[in-house]
DRENDO-1510 file (C-alpha; in Angstrom, 1 decimal, always signed):
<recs>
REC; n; res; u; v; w
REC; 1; UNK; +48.0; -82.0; -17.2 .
REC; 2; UNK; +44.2; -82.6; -17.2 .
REC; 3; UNK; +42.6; -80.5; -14.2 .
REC; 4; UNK; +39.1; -80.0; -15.0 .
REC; 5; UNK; +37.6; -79.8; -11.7 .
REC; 6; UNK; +36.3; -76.2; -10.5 .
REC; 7; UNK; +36.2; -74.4; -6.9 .
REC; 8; UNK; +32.8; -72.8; -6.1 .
REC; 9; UNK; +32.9; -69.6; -6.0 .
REC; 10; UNK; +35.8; -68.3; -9.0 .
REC; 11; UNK; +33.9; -65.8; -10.9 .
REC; 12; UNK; +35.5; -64.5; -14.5 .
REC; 13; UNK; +34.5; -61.1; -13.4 .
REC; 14; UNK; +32.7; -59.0; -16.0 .
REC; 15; UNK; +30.9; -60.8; -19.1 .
REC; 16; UNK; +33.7; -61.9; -21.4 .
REC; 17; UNK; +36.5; -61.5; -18.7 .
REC; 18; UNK; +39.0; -64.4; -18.7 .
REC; 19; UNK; +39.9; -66.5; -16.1 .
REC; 20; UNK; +39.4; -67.7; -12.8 .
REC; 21; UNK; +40.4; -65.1; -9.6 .
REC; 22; UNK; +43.0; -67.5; -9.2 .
REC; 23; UNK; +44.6; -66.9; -12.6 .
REC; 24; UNK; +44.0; -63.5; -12.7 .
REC; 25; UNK; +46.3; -63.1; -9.4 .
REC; 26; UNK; +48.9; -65.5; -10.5 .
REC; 27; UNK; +49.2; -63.5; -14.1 .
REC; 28; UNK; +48.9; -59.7; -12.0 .
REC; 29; UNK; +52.3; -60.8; -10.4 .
REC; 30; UNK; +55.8; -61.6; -11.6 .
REC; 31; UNK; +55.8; -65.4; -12.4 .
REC; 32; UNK; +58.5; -67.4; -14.0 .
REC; 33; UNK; +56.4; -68.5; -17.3 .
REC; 34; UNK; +58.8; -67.0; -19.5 .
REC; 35; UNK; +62.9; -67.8; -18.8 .
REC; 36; UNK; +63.7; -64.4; -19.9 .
REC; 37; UNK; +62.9; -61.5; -22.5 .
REC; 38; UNK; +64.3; -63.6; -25.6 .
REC; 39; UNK; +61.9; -66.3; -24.4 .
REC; 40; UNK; +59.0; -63.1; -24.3 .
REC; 41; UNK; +60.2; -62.1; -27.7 .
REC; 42; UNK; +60.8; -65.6; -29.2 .
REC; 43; UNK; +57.2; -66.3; -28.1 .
REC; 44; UNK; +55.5; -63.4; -29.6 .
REC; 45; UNK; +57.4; -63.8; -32.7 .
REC; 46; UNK; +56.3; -67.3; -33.3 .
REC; 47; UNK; +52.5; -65.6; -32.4 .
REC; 48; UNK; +52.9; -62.7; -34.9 .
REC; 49; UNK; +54.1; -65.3; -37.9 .
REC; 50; UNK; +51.7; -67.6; -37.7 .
REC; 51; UNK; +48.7; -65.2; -37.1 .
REC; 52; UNK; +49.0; -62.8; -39.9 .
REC; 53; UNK; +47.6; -64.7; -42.4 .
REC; 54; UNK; +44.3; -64.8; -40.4 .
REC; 55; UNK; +44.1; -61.0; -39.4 .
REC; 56; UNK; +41.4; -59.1; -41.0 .
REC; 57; UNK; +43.1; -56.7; -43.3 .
REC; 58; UNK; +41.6; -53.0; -42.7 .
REC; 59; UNK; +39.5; -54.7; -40.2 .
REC; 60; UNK; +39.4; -54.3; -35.9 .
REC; 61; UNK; +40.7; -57.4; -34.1 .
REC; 62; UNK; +40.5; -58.1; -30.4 .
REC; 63; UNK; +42.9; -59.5; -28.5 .
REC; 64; UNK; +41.5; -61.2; -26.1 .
REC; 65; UNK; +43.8; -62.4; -22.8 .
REC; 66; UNK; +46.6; -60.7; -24.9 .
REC; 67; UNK; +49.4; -60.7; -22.2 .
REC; 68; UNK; +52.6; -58.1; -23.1 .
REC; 69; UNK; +51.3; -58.2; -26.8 .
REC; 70; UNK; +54.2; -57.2; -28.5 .
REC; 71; UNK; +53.0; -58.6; -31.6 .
REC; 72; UNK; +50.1; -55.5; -31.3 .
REC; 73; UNK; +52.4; -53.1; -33.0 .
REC; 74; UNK; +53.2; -55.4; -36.3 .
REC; 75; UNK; +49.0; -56.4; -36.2 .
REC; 76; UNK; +48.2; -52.5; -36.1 .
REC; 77; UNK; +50.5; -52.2; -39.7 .
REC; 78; UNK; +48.1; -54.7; -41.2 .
REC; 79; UNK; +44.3; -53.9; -39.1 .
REC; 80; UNK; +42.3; -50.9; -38.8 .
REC; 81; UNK; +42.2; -51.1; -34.9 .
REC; 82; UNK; +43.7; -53.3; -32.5 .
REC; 83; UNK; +42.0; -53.6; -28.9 .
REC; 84; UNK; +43.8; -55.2; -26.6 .
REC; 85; UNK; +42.2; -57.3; -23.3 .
REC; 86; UNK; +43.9; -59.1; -20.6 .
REC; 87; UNK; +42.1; -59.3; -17.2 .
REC; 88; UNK; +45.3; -59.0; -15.0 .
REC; 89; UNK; +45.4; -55.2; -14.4 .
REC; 90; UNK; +49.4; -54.9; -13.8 .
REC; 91; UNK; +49.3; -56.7; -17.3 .
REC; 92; UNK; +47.2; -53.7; -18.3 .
REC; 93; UNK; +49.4; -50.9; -16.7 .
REC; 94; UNK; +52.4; -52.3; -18.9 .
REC; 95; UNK; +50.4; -52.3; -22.2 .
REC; 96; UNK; +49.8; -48.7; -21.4 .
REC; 97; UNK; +53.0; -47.4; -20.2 .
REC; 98; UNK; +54.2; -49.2; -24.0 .
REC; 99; UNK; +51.4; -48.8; -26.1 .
REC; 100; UNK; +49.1; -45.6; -25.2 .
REC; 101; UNK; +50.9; -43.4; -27.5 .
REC; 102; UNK; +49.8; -45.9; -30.9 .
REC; 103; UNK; +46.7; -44.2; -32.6 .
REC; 104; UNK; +45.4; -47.5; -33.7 .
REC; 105; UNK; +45.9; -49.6; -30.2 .
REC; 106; UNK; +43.5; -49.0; -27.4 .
REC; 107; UNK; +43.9; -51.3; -24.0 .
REC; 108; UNK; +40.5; -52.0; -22.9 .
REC; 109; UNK; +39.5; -52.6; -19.1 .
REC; 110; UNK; +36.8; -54.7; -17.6 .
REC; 111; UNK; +34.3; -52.0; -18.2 .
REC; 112; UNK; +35.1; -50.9; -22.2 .
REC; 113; UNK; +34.9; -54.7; -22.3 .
REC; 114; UNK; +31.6; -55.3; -21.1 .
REC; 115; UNK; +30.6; -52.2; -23.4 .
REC; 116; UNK; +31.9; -53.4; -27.0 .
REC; 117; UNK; +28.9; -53.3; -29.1 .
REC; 118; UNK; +27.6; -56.1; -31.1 .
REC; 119; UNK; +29.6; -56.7; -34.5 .
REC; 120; UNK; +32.4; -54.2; -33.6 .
REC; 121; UNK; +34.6; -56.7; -33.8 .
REC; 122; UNK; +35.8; -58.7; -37.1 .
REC; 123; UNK; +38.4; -61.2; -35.1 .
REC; 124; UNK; +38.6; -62.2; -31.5 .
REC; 125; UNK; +41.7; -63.6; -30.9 .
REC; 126; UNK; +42.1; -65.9; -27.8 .
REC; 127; UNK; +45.6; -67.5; -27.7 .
REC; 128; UNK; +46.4; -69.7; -24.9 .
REC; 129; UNK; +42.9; -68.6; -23.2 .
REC; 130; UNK; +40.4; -71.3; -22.6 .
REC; 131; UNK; +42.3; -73.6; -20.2 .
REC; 132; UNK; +42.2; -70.3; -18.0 .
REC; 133; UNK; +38.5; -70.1; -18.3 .
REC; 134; UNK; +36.3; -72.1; -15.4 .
REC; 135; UNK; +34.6; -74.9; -18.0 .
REC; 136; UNK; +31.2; -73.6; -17.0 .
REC; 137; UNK; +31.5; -70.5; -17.9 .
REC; 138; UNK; +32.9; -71.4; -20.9 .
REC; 139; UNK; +29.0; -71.2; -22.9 .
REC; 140; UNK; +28.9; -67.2; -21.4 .
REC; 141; UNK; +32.2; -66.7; -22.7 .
REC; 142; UNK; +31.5; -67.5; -26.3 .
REC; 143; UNK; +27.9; -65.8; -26.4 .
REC; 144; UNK; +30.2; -62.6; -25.7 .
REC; 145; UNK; +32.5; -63.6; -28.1 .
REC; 146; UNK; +29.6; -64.3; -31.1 .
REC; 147; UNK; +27.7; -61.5; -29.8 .
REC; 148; UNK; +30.8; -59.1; -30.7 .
REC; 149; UNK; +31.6; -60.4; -33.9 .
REC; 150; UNK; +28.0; -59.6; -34.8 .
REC; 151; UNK; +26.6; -62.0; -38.4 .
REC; 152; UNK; +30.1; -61.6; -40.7 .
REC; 153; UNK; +33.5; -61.9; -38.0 .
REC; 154; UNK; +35.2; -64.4; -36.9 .
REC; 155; UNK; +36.9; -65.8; -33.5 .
REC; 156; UNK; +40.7; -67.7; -33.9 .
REC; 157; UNK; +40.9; -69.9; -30.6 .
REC; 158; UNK; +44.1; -71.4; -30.4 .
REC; 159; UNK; +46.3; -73.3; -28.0 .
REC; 160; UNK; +43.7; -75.7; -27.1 .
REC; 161; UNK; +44.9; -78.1; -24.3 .
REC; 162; UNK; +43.8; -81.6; -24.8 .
REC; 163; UNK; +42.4; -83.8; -22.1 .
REC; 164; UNK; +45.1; -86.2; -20.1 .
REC; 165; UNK; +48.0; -84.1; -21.9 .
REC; 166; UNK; +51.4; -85.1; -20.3 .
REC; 167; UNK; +53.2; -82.0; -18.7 .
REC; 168; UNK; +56.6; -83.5; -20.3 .
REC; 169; UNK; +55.1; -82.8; -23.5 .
REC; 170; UNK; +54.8; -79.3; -22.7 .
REC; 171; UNK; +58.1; -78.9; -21.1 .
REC; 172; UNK; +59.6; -81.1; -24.7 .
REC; 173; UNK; +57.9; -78.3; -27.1 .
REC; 174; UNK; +59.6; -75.2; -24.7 .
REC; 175; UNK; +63.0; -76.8; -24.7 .
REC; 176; UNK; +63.0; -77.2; -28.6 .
REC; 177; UNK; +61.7; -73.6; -29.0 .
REC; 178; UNK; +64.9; -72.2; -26.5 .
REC; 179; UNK; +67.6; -74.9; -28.1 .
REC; 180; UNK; +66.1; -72.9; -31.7 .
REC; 181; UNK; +66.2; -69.5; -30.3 .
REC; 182; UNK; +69.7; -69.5; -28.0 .
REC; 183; UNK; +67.8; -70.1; -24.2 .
REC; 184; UNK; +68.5; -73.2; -23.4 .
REC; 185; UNK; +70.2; -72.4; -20.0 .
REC; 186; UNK; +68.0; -70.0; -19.1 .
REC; 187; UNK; +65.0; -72.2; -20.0 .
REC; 188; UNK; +66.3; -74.9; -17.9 .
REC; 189; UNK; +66.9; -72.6; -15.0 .
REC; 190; UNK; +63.0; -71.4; -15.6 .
REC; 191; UNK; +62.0; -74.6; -15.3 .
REC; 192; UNK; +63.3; -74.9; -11.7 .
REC; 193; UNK; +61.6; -71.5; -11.1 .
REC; 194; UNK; +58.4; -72.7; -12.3 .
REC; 195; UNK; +58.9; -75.8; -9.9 .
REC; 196; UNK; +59.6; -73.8; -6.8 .
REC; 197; UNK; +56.7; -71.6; -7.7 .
REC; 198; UNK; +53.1; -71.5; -6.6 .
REC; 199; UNK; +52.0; -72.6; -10.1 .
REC; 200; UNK; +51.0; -76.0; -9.9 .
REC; 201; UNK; +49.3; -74.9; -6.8 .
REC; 202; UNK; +46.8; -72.6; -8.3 .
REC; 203; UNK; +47.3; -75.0; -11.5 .
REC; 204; UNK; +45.5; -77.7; -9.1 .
REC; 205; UNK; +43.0; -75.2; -7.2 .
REC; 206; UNK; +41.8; -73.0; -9.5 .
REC; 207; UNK; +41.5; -75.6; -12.6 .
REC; 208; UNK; +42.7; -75.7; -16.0 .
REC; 209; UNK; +40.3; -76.2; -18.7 .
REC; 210; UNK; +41.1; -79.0; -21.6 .
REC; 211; UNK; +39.1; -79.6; -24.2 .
REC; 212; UNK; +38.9; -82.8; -27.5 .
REC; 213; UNK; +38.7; -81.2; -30.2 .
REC; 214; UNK; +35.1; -82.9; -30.8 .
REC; 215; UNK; +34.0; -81.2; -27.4 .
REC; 216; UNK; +35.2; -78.1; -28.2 .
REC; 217; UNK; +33.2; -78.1; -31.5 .
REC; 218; UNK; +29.7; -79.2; -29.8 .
REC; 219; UNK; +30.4; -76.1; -27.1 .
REC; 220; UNK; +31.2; -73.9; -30.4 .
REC; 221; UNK; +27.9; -75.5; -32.1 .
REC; 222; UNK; +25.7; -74.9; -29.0 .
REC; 223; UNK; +26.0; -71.3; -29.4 .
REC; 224; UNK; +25.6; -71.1; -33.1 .
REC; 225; UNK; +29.1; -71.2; -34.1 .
REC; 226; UNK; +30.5; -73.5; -36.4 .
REC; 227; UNK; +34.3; -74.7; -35.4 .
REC; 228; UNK; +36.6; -75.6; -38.0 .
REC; 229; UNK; +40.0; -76.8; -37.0 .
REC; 230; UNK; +43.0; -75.7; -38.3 .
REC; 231; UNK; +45.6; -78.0; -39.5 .
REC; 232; UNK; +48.4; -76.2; -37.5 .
REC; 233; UNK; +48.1; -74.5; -34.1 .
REC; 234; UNK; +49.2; -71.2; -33.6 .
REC; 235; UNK; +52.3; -70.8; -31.5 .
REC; 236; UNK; +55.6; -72.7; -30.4 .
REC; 237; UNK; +53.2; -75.5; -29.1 .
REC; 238; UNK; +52.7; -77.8; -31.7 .
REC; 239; UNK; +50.7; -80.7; -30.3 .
REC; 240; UNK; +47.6; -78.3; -29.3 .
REC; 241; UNK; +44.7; -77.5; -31.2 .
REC; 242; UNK; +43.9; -74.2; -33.5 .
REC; 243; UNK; +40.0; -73.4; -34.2 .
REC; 244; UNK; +38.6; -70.6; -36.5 .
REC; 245; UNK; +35.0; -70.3; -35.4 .
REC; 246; UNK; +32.1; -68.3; -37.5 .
REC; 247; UNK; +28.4; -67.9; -37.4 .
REC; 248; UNK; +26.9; -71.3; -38.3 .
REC; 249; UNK; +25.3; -70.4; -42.3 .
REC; 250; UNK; +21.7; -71.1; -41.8 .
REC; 251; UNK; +20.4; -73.3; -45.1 .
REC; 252; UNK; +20.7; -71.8; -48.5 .
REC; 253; UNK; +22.9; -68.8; -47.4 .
REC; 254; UNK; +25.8; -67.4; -49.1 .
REC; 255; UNK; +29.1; -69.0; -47.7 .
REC; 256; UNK; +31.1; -66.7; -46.1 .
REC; 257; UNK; +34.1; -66.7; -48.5 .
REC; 258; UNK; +31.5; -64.8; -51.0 .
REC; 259; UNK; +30.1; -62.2; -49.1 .
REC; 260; UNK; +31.6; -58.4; -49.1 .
REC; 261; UNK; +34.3; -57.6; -47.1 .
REC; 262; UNK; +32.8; -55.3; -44.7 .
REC; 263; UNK; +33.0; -56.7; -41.2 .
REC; 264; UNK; +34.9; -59.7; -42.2 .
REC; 265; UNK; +38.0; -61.0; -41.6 .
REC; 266; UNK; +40.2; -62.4; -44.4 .
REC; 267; UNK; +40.2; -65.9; -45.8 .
REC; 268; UNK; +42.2; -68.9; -43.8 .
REC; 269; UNK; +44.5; -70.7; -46.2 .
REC; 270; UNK; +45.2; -73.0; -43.3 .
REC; 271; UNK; +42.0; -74.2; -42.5 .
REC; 272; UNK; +41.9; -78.2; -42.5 .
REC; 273; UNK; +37.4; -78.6; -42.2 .
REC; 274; UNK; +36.1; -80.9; -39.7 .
</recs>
């Protein structure tokens, strides 16, 4: 699975956008990621059980690379404002077309993006993100990230790809989430889609980004977050890596558990420190 090389020349686009040019085209077309809609729906259930005990309650999360999002609607019950991100603008289109009606959704584009002031933000969520993200501009990508969750948020980072992961155990963790849900067949059959498809191509050409866990904490540090690792990942994907990142506390200052709720999201039962 490991791909960490880079082409010369993929730009993110904006500050904060996600992904390579290559991704971005892959995810703006139809592409046989998902077997069918009770593989969509299976998916973003798994999403919306395991997140909610990390979403800020009365708070303004940001969905960051959200895909279809339907777990936005059951997040907007529990948050203040849900802003939803994904770089792909047919992905965009969709949200709208579903979502524009919802007084506390808003589908942001490149430019409302680049225009989010600092500390509007209480939770960033970037789910299955960062192997989409060119490794050197991984260090921008965060500074945006800190930079909207201003001194008191928080950024959830999950379904981290580990270096030298085997593809089979990728493939392993889908068919046990379709044999659970009913989609076995039609899982199967996706996978000979996939195969057929231009996806290892742009898979191999415009890079995918794993990370150690260790790593992932030293890029986290060298932007003044602090990474703790979560002891489950979030999503159908068990063998990848969950991290809740915060500002690093400076010596002598409050831990964040005590401070007012203001800006903050809520606590992490799941957290396992590193």
């Amino acid at each position: 699975m490991q791909n960490n090389g880079q082409k010369d020349g993929l730009s993110s686009g904006p500050p904060g956008a996600q992904g390579s040019s290559g991704w971005v085209d892959f995810w703006n077309r139809p592409n046989a990621i998902y077997a069918n809609q009770r593989n969509l729906e299976a998916h973003f259930a798994c999403l919306q059980n395991d997140l909610d005990a990390h979403l800020p309650k009365g708070g303004t999360v940001l969905d960051f690379g959200c895909g279809d999002a339907l777990a936005a609607e059951a997040m907007a019950k529990r948050c203040r404002n849900v802003w939803l991100y994904d770089a792909a603008p047919a992905v965009r289109q969709r949200l709208r077309e579903r979502l524009s009606g919802h007084p506390q959704i808003r589908i942001l584009d490149d430019d409302d993006l680049a225009t989010l002031p600092t500390g509007s933000v209480d939770l960033v969520l970037a789910v299955s993100v960062l192997q989409y993200i060119p490794r050197e501009e991984l260090e921008g990508v965060l500074h945006r990230w800190r930079h909207l969750i201003g001194t008191r948020g928080r950024i959830l980072i999950a379904d981290v790809v580990e270096p030298d992961t085997p593809m089979l155990r990728d493939i392993a963790s889908q068919l046990s989430m379709a044999r659970r849900h009913g989609f076995l067949m039609a899982a199967l059959m996706g996978l000979g889609r996939m195969a057929l498809s231009d996806y290892r191509r742009i898979r191999r050409e415009a890079g995918f980004s794993t990370y150690t866990p260790v790593e992932l904490q030293a890029r986290l540090s060298a932007v003044g977050l602090r990474g703790d690792r979560l002891a489950k990942n979030i999503g159908p994907t068990p063998h990848r890596h969950s991290f809740i990142a915060h500002h690093a506390q400076p010596m002598g200052a409050q831990p964040m558990g005590n401070q007012p709720m203001g800006n903050q999201a809520a606590g992490d039962p799941a957290l396992k420190v590193q």
